[in-house]
N, CA, C and O atoms as a printed pandas DataFrame, in Angstrom:
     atom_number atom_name residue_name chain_id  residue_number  x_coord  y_coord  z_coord
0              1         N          UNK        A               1  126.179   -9.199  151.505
1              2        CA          UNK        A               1  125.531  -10.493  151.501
2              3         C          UNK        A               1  124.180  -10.341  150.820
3              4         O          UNK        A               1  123.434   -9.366  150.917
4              5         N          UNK        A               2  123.896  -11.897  149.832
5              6        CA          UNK        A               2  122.564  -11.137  149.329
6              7         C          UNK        A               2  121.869  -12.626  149.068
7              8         O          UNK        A               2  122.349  -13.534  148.389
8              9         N          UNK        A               3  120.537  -12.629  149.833
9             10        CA          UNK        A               3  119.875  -13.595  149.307
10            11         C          UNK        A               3  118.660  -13.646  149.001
11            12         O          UNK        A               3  117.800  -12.831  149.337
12            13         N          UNK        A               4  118.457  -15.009  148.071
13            14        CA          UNK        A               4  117.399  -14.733  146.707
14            15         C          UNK        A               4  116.133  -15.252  147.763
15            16         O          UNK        A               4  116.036  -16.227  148.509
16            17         N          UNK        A               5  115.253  -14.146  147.453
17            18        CA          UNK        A               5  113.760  -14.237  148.374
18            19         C          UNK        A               5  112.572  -15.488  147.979
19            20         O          UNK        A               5  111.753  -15.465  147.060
20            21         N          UNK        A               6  112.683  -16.013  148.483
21            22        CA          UNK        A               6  111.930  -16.948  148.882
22            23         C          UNK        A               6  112.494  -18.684  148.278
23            24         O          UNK        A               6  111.989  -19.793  148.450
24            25         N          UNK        A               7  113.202  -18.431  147.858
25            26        CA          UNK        A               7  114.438  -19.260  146.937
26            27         C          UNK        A               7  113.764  -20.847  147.043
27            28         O          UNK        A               7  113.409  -21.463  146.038
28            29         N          UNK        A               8  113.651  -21.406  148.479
29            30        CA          UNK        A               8  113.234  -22.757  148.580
30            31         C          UNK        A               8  111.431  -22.706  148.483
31            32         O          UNK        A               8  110.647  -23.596  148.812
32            33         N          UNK        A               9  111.206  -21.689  148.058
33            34        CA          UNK        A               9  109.846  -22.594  147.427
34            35         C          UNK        A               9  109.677  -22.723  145.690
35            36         O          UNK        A               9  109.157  -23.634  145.045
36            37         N          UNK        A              10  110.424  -21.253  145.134
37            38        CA          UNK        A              10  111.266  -21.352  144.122
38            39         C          UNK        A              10  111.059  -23.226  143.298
39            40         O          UNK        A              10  110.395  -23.869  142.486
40            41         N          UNK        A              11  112.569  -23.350  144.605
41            42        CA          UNK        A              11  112.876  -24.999  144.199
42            43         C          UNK        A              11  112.005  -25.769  144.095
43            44         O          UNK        A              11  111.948  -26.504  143.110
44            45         N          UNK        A              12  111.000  -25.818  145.178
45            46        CA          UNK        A              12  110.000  -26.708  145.759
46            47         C          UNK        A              12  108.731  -26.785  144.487
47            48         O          UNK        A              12  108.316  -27.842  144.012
48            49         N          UNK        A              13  108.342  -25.649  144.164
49            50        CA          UNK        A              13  107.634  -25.425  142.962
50            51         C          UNK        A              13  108.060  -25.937  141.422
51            52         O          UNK        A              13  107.406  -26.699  140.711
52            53         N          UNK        A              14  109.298  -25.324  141.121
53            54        CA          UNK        A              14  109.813  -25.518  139.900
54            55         C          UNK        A              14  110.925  -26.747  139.433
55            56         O          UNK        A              14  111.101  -27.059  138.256
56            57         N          UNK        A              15  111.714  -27.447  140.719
57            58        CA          UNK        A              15  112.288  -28.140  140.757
58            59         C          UNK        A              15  113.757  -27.874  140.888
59            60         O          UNK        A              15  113.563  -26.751  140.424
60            61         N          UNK        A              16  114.916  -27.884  141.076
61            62        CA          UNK        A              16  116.189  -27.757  141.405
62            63         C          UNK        A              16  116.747  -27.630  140.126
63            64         O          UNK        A              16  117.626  -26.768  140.085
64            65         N          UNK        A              17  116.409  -28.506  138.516
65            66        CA          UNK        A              17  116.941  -27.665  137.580
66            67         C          UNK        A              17  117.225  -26.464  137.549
67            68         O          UNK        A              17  118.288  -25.849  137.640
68            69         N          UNK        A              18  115.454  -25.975  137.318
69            70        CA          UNK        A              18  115.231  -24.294  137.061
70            71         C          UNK        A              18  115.720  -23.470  138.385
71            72         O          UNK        A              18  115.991  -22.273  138.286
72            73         N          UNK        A              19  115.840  -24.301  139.867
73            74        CA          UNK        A              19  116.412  -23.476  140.432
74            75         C          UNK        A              19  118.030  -23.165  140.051
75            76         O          UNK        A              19  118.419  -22.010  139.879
76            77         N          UNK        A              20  118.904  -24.309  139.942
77            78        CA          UNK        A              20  120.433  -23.493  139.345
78            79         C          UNK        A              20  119.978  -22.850  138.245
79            80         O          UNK        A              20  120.346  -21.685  138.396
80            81         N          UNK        A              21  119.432  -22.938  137.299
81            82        CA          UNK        A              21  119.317  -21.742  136.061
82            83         C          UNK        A              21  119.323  -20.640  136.503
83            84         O          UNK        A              21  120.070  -19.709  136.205
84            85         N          UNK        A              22  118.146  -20.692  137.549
85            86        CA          UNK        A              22  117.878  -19.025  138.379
86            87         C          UNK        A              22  119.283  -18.622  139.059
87            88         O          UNK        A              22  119.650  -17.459  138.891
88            89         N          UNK        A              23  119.744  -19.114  139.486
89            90        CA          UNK        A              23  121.292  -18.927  140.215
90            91         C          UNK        A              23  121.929  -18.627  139.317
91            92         O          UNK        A              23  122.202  -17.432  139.428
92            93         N          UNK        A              24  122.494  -19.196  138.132
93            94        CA          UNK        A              24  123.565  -19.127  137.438
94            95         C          UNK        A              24  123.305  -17.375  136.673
95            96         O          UNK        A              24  124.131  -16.464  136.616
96            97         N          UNK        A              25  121.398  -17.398  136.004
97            98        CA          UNK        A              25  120.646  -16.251  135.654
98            99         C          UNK        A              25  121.008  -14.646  136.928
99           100         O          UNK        A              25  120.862  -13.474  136.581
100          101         N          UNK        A              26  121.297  -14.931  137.802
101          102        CA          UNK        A              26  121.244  -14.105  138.709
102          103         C          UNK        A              26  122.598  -13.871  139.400
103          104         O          UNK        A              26  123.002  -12.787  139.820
104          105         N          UNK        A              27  123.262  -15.098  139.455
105          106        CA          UNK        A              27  124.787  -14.475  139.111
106          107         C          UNK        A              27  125.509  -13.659  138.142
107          108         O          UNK        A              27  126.485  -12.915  138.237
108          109         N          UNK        A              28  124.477  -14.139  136.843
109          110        CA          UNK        A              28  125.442  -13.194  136.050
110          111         C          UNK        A              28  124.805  -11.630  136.194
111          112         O          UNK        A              28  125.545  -10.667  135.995
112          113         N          UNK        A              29  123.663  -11.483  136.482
113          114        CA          UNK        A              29  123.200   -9.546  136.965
114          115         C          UNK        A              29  123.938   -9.675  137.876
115          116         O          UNK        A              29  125.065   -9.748  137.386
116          117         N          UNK        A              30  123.991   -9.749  138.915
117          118        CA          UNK        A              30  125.140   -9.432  139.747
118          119         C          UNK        A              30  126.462   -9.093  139.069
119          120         O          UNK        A              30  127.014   -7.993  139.082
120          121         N          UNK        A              31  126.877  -10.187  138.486
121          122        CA          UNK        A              31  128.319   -9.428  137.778
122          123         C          UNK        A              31  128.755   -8.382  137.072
123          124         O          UNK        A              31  129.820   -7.776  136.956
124          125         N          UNK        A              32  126.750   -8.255  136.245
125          126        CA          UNK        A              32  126.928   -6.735  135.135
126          127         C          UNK        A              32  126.978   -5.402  136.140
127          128         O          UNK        A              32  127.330   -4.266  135.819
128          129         N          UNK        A              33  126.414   -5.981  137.771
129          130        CA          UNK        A              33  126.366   -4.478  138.489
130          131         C          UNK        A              33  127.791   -4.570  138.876
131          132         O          UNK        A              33  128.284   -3.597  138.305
132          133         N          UNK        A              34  128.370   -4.938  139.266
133          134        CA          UNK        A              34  129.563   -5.134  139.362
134          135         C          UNK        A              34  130.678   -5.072  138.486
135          136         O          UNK        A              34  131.063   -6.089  137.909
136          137         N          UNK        A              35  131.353   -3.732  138.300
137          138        CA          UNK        A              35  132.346   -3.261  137.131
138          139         C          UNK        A              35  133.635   -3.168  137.060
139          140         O          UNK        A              35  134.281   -3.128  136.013
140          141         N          UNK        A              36  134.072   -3.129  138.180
141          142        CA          UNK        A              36  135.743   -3.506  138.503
142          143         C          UNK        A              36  136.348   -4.771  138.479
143          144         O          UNK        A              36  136.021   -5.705  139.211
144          145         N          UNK        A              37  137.374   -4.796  137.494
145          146        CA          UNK        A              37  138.327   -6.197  137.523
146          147         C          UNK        A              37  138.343   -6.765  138.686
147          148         O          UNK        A              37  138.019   -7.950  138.768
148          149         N          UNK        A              38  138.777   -5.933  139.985
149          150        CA          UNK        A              38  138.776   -6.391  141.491
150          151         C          UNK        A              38  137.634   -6.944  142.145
151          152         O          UNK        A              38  137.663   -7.849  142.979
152          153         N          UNK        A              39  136.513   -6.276  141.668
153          154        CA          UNK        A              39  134.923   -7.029  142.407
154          155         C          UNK        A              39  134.853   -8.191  142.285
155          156         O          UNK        A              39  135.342   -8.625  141.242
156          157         N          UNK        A              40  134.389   -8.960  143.017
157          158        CA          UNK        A              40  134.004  -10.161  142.737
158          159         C          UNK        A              40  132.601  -10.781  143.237
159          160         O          UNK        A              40  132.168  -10.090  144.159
160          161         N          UNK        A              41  131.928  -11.638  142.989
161          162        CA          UNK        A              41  130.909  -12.273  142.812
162          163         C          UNK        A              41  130.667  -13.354  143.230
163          164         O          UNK        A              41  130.453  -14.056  142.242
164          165         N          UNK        A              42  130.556  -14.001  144.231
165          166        CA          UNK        A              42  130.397  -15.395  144.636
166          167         C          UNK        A              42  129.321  -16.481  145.728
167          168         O          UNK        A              42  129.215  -16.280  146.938
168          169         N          UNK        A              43  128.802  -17.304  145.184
169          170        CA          UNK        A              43  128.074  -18.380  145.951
170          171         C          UNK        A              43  128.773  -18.320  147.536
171          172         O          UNK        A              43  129.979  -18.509  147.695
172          173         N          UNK        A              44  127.789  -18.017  148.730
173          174        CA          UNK        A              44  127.810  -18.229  149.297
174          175         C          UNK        A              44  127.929  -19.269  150.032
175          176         O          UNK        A              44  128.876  -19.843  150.570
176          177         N          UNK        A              45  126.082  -19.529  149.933
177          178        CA          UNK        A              45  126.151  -20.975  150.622
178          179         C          UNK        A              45  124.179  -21.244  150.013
179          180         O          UNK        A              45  123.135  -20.594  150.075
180          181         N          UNK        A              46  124.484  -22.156  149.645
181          182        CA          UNK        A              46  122.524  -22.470  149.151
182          183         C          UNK        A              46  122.456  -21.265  148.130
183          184         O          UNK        A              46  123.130  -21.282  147.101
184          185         N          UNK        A              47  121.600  -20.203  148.462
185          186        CA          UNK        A              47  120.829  -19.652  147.270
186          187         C          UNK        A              47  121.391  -17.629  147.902
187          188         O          UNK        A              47  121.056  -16.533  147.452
188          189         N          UNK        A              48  122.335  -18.031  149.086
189          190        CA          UNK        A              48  123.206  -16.788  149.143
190          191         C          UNK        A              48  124.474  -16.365  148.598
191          192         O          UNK        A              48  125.364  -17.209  148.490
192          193         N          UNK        A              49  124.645  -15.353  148.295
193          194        CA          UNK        A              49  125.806  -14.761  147.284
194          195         C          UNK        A              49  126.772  -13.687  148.315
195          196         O          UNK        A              49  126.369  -13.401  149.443
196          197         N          UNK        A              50  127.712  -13.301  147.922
197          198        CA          UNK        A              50  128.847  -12.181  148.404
198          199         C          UNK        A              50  129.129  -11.641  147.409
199          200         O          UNK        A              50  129.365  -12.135  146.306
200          201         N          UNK        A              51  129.121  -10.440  147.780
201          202        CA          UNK        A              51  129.651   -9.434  146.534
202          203         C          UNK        A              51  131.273   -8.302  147.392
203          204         O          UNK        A              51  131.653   -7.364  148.092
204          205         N          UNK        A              52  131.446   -8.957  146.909
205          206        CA          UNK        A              52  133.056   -8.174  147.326
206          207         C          UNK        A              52  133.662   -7.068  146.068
207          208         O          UNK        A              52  133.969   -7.207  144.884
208          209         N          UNK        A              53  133.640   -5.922  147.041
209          210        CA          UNK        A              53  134.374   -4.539  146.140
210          211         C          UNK        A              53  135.398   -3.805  146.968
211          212         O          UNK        A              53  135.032   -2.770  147.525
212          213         N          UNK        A              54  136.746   -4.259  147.123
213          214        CA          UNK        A              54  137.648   -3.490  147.496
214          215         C          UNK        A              54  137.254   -1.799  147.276
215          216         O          UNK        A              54  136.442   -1.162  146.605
216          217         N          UNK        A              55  138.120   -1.557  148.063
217          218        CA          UNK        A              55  138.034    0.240  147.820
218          219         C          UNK        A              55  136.486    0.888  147.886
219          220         O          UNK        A              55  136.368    1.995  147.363
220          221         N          UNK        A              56  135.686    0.485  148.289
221          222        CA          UNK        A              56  134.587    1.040  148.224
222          223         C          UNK        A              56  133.855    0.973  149.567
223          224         O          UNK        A              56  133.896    0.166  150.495
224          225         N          UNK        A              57  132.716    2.852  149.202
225          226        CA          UNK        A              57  132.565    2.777  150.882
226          227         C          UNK        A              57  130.930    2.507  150.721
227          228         O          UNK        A              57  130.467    1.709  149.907
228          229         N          UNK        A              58  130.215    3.230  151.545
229          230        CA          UNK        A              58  128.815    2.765  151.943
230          231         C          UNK        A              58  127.802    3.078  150.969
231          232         O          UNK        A              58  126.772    2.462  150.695
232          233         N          UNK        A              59  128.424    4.491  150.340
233          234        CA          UNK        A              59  127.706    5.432  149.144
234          235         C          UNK        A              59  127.895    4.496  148.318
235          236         O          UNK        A              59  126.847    3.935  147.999
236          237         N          UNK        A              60  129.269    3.905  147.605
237          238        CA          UNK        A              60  129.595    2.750  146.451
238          239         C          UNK        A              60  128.831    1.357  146.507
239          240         O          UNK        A              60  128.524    0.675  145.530
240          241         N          UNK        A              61  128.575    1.058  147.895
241          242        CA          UNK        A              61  127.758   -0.298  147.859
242          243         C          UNK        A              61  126.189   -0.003  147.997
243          244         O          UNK        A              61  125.390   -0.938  147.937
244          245         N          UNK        A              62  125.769    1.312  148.184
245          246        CA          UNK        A              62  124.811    1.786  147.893
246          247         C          UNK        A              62  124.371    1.774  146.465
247          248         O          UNK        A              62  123.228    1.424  146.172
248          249         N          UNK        A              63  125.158    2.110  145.656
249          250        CA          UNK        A              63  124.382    2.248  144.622
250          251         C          UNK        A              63  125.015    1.190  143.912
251          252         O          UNK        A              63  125.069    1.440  142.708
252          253         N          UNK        A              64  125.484    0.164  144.212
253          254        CA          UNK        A              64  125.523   -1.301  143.682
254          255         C          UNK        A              64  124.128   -2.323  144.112
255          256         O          UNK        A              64  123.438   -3.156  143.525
256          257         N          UNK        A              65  124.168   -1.834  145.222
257          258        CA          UNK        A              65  123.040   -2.637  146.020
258          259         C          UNK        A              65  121.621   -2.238  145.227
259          260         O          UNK        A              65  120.773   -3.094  144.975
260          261         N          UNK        A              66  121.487   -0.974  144.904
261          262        CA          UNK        A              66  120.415   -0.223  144.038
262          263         C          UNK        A              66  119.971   -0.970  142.884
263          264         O          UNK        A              66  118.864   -1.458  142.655
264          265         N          UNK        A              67  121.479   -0.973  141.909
265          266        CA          UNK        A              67  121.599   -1.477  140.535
266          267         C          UNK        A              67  121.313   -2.429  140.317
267          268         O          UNK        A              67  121.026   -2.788  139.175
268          269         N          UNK        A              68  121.277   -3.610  141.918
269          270        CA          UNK        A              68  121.075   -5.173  142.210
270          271         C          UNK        A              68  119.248   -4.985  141.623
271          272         O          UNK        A              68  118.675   -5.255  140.568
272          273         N          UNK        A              69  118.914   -4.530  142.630
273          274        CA          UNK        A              69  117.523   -4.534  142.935
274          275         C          UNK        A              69  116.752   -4.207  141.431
275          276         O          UNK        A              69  115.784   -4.757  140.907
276          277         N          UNK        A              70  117.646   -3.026  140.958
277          278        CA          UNK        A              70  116.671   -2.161  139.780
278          279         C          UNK        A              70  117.005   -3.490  138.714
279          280         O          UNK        A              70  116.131   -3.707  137.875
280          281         N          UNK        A              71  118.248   -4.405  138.705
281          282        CA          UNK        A              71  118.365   -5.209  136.947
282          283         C          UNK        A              71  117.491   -6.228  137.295
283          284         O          UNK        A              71  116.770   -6.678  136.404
284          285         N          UNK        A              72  117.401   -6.764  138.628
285          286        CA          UNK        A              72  116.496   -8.518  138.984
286          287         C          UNK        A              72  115.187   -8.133  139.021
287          288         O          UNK        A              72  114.311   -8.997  139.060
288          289         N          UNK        A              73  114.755   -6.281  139.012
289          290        CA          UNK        A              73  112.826   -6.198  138.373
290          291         C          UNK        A              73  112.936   -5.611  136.981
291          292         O          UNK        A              73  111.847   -5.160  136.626
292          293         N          UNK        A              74  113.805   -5.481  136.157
293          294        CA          UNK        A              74  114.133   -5.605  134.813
294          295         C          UNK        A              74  113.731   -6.873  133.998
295          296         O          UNK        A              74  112.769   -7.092  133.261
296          297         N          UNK        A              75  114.897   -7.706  134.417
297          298        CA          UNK        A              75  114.910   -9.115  134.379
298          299         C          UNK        A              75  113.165  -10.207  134.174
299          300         O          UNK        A              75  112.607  -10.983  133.397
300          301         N          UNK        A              76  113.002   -9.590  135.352
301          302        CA          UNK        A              76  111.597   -9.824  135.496
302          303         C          UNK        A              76  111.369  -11.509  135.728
303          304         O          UNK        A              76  110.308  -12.053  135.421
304          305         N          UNK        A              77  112.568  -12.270  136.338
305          306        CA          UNK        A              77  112.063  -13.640  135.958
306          307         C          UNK        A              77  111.465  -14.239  137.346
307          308         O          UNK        A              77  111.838  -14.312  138.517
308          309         N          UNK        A              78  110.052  -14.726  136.387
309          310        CA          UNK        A              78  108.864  -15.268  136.958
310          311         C          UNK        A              78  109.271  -16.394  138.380
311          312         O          UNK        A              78  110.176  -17.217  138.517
312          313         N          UNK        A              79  108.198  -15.986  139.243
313          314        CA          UNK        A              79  108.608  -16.896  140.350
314          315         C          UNK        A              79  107.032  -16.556  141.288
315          316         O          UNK        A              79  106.840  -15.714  142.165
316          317         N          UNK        A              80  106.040  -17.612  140.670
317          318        CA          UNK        A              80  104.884  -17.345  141.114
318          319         C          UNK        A              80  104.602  -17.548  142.768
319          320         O          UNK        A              80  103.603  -17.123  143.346
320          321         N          UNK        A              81  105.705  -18.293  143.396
321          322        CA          UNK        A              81  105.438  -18.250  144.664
322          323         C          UNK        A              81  105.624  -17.414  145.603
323          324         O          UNK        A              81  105.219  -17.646  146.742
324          325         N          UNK        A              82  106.453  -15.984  145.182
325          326        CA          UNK        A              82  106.810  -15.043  145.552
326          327         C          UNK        A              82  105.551  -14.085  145.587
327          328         O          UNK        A              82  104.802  -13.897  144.629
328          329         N          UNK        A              83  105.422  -13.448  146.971
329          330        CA          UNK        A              83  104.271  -12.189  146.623
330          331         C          UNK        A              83  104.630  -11.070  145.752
331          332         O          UNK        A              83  103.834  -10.194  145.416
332          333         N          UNK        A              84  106.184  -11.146  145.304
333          334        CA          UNK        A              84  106.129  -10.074  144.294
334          335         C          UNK        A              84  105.898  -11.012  143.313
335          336         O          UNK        A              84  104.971  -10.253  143.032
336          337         N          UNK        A              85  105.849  -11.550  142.831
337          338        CA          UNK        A              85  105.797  -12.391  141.129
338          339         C          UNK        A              85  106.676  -12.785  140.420
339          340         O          UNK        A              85  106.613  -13.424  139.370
340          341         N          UNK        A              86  108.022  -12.192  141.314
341          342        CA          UNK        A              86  109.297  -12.505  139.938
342          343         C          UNK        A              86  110.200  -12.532  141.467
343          344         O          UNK        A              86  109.791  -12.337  142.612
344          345         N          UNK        A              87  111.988  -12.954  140.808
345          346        CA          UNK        A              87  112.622  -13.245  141.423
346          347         C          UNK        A              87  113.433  -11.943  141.909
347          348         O          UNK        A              87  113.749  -10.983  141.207
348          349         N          UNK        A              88  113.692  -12.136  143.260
349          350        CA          UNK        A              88  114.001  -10.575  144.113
350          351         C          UNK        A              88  114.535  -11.011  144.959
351          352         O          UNK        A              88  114.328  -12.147  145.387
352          353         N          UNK        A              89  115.604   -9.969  145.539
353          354        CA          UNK        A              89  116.242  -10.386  146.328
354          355         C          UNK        A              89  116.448   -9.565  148.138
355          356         O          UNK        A              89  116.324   -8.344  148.223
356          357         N          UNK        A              90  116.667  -10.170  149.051
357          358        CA          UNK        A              90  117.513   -9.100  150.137
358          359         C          UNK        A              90  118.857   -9.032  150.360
359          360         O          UNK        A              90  119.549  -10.024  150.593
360          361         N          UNK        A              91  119.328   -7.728  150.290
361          362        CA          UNK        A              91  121.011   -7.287  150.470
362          363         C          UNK        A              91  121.504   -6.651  152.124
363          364         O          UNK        A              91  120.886   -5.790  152.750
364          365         N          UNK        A              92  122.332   -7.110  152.417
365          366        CA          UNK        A              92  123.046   -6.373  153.229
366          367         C          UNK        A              92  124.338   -6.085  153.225
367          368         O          UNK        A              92  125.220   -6.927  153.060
368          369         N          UNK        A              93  124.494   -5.073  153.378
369          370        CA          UNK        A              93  125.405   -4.048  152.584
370          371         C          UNK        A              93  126.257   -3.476  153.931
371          372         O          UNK        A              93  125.700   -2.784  154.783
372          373         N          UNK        A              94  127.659   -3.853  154.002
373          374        CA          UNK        A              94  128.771   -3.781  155.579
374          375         C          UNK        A              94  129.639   -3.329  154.485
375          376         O          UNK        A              94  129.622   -3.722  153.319
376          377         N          UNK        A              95  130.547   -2.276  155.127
377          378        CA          UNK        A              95  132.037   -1.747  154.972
378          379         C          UNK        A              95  132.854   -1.670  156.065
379          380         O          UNK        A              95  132.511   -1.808  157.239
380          381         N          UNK        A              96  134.568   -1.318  155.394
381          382        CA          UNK        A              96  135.163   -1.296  156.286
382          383         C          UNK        A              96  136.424   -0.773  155.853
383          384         O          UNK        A              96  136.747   -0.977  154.683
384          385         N          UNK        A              97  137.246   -0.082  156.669
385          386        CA          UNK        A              97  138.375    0.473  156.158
386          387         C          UNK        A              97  139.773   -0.207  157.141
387          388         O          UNK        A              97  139.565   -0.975  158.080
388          389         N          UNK        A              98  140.882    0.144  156.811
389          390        CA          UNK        A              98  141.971   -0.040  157.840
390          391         C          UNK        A              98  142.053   -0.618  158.661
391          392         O          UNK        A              98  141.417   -1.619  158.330
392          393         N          UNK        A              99  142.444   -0.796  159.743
393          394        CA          UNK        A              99  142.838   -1.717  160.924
394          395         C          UNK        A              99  140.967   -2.482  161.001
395          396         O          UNK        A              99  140.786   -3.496  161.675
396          397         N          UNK        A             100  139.783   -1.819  160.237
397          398        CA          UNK        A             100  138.492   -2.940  160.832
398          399         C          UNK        A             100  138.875   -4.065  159.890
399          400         O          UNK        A             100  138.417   -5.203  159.992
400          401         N          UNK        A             101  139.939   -3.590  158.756
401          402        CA          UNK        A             101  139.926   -5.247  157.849
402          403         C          UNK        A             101  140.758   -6.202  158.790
403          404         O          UNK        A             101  140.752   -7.372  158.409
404          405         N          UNK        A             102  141.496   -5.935  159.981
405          406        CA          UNK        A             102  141.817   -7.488  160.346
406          407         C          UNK        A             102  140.989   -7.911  161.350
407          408         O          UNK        A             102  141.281   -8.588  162.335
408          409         N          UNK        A             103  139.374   -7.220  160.849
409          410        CA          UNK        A             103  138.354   -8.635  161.525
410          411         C          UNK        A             103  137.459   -8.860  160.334
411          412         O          UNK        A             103  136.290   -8.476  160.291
412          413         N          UNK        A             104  137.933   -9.355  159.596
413          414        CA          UNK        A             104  136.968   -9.818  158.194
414          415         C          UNK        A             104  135.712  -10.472  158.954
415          416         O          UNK        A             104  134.659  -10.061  158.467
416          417         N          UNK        A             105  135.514  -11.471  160.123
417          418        CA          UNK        A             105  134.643  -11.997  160.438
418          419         C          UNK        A             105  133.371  -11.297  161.124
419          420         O          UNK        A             105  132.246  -11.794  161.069
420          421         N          UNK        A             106  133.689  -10.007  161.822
421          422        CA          UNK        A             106  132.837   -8.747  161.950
422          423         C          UNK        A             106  132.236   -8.268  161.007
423          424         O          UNK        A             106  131.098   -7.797  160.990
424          425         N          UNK        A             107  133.336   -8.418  159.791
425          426        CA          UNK        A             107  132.559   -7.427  158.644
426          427         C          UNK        A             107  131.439   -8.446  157.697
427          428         O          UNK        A             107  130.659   -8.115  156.804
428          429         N          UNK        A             108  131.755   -9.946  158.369
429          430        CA          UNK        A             108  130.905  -10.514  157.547
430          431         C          UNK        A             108  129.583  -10.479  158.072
431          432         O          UNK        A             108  128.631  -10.392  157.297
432          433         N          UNK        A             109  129.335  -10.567  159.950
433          434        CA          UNK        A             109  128.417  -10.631  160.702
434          435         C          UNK        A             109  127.641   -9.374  160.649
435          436         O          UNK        A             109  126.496   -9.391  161.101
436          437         N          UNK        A             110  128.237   -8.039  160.038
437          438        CA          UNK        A             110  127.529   -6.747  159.967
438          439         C          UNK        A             110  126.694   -6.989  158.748
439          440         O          UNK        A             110  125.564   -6.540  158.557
440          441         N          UNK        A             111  127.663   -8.057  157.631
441          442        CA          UNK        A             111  126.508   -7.872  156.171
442          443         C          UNK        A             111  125.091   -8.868  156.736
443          444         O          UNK        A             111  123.911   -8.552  156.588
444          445         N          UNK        A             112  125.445   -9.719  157.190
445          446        CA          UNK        A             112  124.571  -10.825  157.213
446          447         C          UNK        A             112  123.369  -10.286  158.575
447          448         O          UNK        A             112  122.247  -10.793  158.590
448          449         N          UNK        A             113  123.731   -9.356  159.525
449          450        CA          UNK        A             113  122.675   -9.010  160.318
450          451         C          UNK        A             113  121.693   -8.340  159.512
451          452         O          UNK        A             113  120.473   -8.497  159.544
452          453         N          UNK        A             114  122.646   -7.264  158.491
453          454        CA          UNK        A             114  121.572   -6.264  157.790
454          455         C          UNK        A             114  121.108   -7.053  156.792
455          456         O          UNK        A             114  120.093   -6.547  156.314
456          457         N          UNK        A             115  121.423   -8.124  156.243
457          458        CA          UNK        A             115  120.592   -8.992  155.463
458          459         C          UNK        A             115  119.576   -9.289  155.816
459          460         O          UNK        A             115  118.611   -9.203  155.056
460          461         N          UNK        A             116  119.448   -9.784  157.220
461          462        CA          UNK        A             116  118.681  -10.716  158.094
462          463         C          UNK        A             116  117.368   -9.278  158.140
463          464         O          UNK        A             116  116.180   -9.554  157.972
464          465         N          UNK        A             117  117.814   -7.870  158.376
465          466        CA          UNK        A             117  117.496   -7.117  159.092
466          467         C          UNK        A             117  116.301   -6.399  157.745
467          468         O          UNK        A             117  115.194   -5.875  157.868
468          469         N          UNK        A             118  117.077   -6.662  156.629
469          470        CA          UNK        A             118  115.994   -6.352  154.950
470          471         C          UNK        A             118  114.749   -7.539  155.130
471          472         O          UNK        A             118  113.549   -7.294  155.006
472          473         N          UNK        A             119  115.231   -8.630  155.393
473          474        CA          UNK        A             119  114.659   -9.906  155.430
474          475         C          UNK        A             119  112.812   -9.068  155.957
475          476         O          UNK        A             119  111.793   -8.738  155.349
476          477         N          UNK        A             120  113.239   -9.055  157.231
477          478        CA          UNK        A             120  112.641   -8.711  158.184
478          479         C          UNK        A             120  111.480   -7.430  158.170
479          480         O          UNK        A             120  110.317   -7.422  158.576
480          481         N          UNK        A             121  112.164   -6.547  157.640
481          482        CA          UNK        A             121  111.450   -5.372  156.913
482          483         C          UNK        A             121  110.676   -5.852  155.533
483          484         O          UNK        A             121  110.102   -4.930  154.954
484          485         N          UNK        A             122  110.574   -7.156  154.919
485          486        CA          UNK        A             122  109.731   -7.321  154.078
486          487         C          UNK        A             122  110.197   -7.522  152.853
487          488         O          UNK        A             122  109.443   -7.472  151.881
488          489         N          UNK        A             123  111.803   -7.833  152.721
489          490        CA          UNK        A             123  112.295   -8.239  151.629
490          491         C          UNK        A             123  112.721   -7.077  150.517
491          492         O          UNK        A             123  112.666   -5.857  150.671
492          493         N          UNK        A             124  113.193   -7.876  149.267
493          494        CA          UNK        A             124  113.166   -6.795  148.329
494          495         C          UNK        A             124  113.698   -5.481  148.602
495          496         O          UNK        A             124  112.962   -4.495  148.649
496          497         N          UNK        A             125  115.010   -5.421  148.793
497          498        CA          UNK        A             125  115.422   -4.266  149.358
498          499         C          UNK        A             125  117.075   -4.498  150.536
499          500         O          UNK        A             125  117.430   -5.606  150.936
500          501         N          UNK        A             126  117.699   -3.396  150.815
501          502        CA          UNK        A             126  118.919   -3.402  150.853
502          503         C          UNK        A             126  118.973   -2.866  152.390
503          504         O          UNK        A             126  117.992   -2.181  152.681
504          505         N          UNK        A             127  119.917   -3.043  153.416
505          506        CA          UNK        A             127  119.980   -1.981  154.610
506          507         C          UNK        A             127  121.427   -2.432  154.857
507          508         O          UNK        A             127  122.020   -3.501  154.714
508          509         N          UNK        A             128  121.859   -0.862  155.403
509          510        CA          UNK        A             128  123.228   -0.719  155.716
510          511         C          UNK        A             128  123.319   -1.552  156.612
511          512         O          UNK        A             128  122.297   -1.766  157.263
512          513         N          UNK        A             129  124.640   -2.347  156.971
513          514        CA          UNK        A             129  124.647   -2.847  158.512
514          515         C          UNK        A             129  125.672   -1.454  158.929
515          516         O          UNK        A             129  126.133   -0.597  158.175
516          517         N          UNK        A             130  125.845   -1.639  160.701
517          518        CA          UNK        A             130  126.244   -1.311  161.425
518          519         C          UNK        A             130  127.770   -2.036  161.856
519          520         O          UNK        A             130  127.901   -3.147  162.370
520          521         N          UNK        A             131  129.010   -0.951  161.446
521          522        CA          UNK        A             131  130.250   -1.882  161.687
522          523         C          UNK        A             131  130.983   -1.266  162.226
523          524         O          UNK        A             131  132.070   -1.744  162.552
């Protein structure tokens, strides 16, 4: 689970145009970290995203979650209401293997605590959840 830091002042500042630009802009880094036909990429809900990668464990969404962080301060796009200056995000990063996939709804509540849980620690930045 990954959402864009500080997103509604973003809007509030720049207006809801430039905010989907920033979305659509930030969906597509997401997709370049994301390299398998199978991954996928998708709108959550508001200005949160899911990144889904079959077959992959904590080390693999580790260094996706990395690649997130390192292309959106590449990128560099401006977002003066942010104390970093540009647009950044928090990730939380849940796996799961075998019999834990028939509770998809656990595995969603593990990404979204450790989302909550980056949030919390100050943004900008990724933490494993617990599953």
């Amino acid at each position: 689970m990954i959402d864009i830091d500080y997103f509604k002042l973003f809007n509030d500042s720049l207006g809801h145009v430039a905010g989907d630009a920033c979305l659509q802009t930030v969906g597509r880094i997401f997709e370049e970290c994301v390299r398998r036909p199978s991954d996928l990429v998708a709108r959550y809900g508001g200005e949160e995203m899911g990144v889904i990668m079959p077959d992959t464990d904590s080390d693999g969404a580790t260094v996706v979650a990395q690649l997130i962080l390192d292309r959106l301060e590449q990128e560099n796009i401006t977002h003066k209401s942010s104390p970093f200056g540009r647009v950044s995000v928090s990730i939380g990063c849940a796996t799961a293997t075998g019999s834990e996939l028939d509770h998809l709804q656990g595995l969603i509540e593990a990404a979204d605590q450790a989302l909550y849980r980056a949030k919390a620690l100050g943004r900008n930045q990724f933490v494993r959840g617990k599953w």
